[in-house]
VEXDREN-2710 file (C-alpha; in Angstrom, 1 decimal):
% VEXDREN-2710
k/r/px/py/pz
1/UNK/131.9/-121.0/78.9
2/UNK/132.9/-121.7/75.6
3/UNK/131.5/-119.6/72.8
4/UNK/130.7/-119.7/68.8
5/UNK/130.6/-116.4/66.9
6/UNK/129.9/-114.9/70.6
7/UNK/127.1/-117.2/71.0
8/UNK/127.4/-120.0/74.0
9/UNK/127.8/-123.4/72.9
10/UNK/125.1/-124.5/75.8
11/UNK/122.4/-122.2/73.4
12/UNK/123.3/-123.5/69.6
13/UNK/123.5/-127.0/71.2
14/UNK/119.8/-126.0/72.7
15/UNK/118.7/-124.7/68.9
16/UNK/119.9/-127.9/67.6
17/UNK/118.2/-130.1/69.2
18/UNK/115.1/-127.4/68.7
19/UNK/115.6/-127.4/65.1
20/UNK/115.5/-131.5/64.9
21/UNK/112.2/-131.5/66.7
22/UNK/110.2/-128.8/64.2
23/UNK/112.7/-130.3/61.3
24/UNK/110.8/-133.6/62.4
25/UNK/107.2/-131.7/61.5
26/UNK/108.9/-130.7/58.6
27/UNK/110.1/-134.1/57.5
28/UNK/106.3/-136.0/58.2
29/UNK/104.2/-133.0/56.1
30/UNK/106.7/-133.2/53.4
31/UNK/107.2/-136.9/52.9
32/UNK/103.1/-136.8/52.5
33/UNK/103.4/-134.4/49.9
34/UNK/106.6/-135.8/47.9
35/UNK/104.7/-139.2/48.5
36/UNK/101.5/-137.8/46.6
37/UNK/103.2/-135.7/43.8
38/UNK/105.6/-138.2/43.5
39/UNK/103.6/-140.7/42.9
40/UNK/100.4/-139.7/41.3
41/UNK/101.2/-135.7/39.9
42/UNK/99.2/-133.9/42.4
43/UNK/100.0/-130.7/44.2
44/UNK/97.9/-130.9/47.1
45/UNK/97.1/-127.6/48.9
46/UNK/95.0/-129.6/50.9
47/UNK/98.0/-131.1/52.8
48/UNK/97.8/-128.2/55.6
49/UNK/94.1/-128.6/55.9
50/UNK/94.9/-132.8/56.2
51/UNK/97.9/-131.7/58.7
52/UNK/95.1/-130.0/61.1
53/UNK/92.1/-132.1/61.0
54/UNK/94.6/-134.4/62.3
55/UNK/95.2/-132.6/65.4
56/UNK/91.4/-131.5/65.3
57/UNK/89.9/-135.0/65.0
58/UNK/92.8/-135.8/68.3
59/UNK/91.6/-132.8/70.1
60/UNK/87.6/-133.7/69.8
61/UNK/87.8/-137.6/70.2
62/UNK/89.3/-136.7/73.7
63/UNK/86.8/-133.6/74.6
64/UNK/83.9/-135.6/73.3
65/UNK/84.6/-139.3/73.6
66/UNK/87.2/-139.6/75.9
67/UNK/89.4/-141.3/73.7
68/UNK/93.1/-141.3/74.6
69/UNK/96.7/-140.7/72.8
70/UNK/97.6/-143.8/71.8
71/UNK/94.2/-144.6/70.4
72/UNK/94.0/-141.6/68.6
73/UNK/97.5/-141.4/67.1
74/UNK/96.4/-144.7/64.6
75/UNK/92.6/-144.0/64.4
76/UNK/92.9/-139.9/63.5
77/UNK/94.9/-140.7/60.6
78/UNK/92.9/-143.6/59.3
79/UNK/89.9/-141.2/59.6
80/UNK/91.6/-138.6/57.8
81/UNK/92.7/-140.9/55.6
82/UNK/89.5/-142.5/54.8
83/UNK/88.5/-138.6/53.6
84/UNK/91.6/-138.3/51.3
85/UNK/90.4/-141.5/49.5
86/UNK/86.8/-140.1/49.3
87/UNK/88.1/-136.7/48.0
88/UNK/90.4/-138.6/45.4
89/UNK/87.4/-140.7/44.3
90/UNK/85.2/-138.4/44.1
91/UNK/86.6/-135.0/42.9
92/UNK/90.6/-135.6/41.9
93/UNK/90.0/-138.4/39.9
94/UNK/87.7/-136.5/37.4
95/UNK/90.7/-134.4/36.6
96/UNK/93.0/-137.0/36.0
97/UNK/95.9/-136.0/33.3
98/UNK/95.0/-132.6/33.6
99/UNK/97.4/-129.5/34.0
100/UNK/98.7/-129.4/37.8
101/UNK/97.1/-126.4/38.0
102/UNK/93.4/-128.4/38.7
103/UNK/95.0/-130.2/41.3
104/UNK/96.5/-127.0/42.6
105/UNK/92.8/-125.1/42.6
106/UNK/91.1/-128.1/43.3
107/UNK/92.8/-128.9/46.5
108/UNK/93.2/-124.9/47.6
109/UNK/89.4/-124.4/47.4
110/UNK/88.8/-128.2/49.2
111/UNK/91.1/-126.7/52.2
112/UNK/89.4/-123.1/52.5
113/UNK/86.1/-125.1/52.4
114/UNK/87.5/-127.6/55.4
115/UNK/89.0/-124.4/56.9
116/UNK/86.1/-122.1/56.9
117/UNK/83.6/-124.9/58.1
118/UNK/85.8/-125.7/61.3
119/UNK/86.2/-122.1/62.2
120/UNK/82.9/-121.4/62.0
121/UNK/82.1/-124.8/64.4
122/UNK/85.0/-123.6/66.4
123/UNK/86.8/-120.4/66.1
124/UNK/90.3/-119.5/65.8
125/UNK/91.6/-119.2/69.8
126/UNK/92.4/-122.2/69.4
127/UNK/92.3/-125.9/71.9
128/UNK/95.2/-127.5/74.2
129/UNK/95.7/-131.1/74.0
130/UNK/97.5/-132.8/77.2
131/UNK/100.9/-134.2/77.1
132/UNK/100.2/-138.1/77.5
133/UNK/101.0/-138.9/81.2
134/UNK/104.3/-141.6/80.4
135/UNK/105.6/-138.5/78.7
136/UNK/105.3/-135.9/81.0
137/UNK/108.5/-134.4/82.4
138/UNK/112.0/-134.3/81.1
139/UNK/115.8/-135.3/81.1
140/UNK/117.9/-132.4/82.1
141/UNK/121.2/-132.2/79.6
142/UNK/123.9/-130.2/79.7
143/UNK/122.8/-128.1/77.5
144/UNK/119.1/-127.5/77.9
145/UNK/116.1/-129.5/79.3
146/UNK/114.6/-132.1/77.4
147/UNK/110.8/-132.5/77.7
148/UNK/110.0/-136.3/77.1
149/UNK/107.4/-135.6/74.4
150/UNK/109.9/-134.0/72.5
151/UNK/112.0/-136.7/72.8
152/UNK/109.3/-139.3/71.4
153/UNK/108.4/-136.9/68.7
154/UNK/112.3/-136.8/67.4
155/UNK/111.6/-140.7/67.5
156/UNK/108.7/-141.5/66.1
157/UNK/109.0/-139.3/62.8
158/UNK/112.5/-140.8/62.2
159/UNK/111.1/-144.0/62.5
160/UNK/107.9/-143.6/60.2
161/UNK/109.8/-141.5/57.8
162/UNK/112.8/-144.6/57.0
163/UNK/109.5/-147.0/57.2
164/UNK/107.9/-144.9/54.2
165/UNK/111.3/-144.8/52.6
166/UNK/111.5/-148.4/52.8
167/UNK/108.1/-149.6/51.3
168/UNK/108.0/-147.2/48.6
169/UNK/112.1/-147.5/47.4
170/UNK/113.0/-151.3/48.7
171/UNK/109.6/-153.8/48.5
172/UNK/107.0/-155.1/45.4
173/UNK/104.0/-152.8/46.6
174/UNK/106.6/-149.6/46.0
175/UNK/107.4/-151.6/42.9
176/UNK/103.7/-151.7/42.0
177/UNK/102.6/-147.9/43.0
178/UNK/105.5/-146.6/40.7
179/UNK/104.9/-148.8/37.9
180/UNK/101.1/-148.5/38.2
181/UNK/101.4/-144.0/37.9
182/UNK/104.1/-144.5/35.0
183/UNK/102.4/-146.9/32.8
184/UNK/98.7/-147.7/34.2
185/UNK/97.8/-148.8/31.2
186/UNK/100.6/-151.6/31.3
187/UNK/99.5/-152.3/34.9
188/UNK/95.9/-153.0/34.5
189/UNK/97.1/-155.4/32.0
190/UNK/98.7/-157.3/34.1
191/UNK/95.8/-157.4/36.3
192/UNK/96.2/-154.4/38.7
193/UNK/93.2/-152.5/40.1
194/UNK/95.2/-149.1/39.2
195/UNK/92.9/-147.0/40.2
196/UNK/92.5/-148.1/44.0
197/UNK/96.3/-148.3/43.5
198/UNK/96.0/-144.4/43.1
199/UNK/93.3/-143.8/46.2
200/UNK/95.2/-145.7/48.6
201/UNK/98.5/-143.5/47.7
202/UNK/96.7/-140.8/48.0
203/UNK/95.5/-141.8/51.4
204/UNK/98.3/-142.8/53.0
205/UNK/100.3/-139.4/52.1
206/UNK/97.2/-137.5/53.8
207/UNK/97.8/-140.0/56.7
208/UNK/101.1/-139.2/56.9
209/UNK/100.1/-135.2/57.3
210/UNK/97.1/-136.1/59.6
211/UNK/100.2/-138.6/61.8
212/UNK/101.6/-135.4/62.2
213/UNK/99.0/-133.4/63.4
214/UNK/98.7/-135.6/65.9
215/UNK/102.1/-135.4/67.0
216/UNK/101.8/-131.8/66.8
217/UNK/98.7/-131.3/69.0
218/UNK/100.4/-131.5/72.6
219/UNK/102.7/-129.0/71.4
220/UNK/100.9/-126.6/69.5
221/UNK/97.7/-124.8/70.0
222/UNK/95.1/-126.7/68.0
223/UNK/93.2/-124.5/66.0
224/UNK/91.7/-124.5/62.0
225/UNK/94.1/-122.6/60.8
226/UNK/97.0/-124.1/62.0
227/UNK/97.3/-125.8/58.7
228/UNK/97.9/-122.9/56.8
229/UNK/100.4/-121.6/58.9
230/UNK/103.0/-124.0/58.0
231/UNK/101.9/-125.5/54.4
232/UNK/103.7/-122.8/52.9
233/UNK/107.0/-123.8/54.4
234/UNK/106.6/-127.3/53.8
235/UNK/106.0/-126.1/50.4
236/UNK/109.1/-124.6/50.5
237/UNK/110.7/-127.5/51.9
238/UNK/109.4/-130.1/49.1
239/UNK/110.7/-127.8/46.3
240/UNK/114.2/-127.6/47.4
241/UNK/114.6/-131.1/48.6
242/UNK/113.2/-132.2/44.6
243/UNK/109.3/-132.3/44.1
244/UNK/108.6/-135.5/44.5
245/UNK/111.9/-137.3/45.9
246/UNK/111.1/-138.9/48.9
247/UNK/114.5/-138.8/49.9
248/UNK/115.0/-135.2/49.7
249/UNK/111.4/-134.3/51.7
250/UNK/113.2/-136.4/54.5
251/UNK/116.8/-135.0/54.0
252/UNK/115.2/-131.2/53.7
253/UNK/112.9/-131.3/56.7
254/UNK/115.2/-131.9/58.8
255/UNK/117.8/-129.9/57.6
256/UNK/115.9/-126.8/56.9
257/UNK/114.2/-127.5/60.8
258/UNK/118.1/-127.2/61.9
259/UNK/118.9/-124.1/59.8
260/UNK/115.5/-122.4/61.6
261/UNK/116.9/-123.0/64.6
262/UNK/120.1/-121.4/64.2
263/UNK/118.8/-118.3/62.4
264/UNK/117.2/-117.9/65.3
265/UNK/120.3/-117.4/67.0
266/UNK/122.2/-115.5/65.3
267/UNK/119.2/-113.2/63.2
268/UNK/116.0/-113.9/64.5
269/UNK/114.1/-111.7/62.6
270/UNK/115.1/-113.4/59.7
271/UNK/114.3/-116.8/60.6
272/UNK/110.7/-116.7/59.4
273/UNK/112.1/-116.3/55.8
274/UNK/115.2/-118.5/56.0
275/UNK/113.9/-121.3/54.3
276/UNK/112.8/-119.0/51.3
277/UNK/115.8/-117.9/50.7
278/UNK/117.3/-121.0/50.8
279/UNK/114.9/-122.3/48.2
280/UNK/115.5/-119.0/45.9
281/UNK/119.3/-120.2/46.0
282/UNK/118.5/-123.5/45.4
283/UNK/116.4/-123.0/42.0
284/UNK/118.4/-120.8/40.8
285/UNK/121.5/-123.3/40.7
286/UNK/119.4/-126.7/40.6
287/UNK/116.1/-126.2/39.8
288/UNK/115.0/-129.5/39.9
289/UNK/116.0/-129.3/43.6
290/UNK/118.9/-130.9/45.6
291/UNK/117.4/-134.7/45.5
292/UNK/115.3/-134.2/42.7
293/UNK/116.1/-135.5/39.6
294/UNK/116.3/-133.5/36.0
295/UNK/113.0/-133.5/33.6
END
């Protein structure tokens, strides 16, 4: 058997192809938040909070209205989303061009609140959702055995992650959300509601963390604090990609999901902190981040 540093091929292949599937989390929660900061100046703590009322709202529209996978993976995250505009309206937008650090608090206390609420409905033991039934099962490789969820996962966040890409970077409505967060003055000139400009951004990057929490609720226990597990690292991940490069959340999620994977091979009790040290190194020789550009 052929061998790496002492490790078998068959096993780094396996942690590859690991790494690309919670590199995909990665991607989705930090494209959400490089879409919001990006775009309108707002560190949203709420993201993880977003991130699990996604899987949450999946989780209960089964258990209580029978409501399958498919329905679910568009209508949690235009629920969720629907919330992020009602938050924006009504509590971010009263801090508009303030310090980051309202956002910051602002959206820290909004996710304890969500947080504590659902725990107390619910607890923290946490719910199982069901692997749809076309995915169920797997492709044996060479390497390792691929389930078919997995698979779809890999799929769909590439996909959705190059669509965001695309609209914001490539077509006029990008055009228009960038112009109308630079110079909304100039914008509302021109005759461009600029503030539902800013609540729809808003919505759609807490769409894009509730999108994942769906994805993530057939295969991770679904609980209320399985937000805050995992904003931190995403946090990680936006800040050495660039805050606010779309690009870069993309790029780093993936990458930094890869790099997990492997530590786990050859270090594992490191691989928990991988990423943070990666993100040290990082600031100190670009602090603007590796996609991010220089103030």
């Amino acid at each position: 058997m052929t061998e790496i540093l002492g490790v078998p091929t068959s096993v780094l292949s396996g942690q590859l192809l690991l790494g690309i599937i919670n590199g995909s989390f990665y991607a989705l929660l930090s494209l959400g938040l490089a879409v919001i900061f990006g775009l309108l100046k707002i560190i949203n703590f709420a993201h993880g909070a977003m991130y699990m009322l996604g899987a949450m709202v999946t989780v209960i529209m089964f258990n209580t209205m029978g409501i399958n996978y498919w329905v679910a993976l568009f209508l949690a995250p235009l629920v969720v989303g629907c919330f992020g505009v009602l938050i924006e309206y009504f509590l971010l937008r009263r801090i508009a061009g303030q310090d980051h650090i309202y956002s910051l608090l602002l959206t820290f206390g909004i996710a304890l609140m969500i947080q504590g609420i659902l725990t107390n409905i619910y607890g923290v033991s946490g719910m199982r959702y069901p692997v749809p039934e076309i995915f169920k099962g797997g492709i044996r490789l060479d390497f390792m055995y691929l389930p078919y969820y997995r698979a779809w996962v890999i799929f769909v966040a590439v996909i959705v992650c190059f669509g965001t890409w695309f609209v914001i970077e490539k077509t006029k409505l990008g055009a228009y959300l960038r112009a109308g967060t630079e110079d909304s003055q100039l914008m509302q000139g021109f005759g461009i509601n600029v503030p539902l400009l800013v609540s729809i951004t808003y919505g759609f990057g807490v769409m894009l963390a509730a999108f994942a929490g769906v994805l993530a609720a057939p295969v991770y226990s679904v609980s209320p604090v399985m937000g805050s597990n995992i904003l931190i690292v995403v946090f990680a991940v936006v800040v050495i990609g660039g805050m606010g490069s779309i690009a870069g959340a993309i790029t780093t999620g993936l990458l930094m999901g890869v790099v997990e994977g492997f530590t786990k091979v050859f270090y594992p009790e490191f691989s928990s902190a991988v990423i943070f040290l990666v993100m040290v190194i990082v600031l100190l020789i670009r602090p603007s981040g590796l996609f991010g550009k220089e103030a």
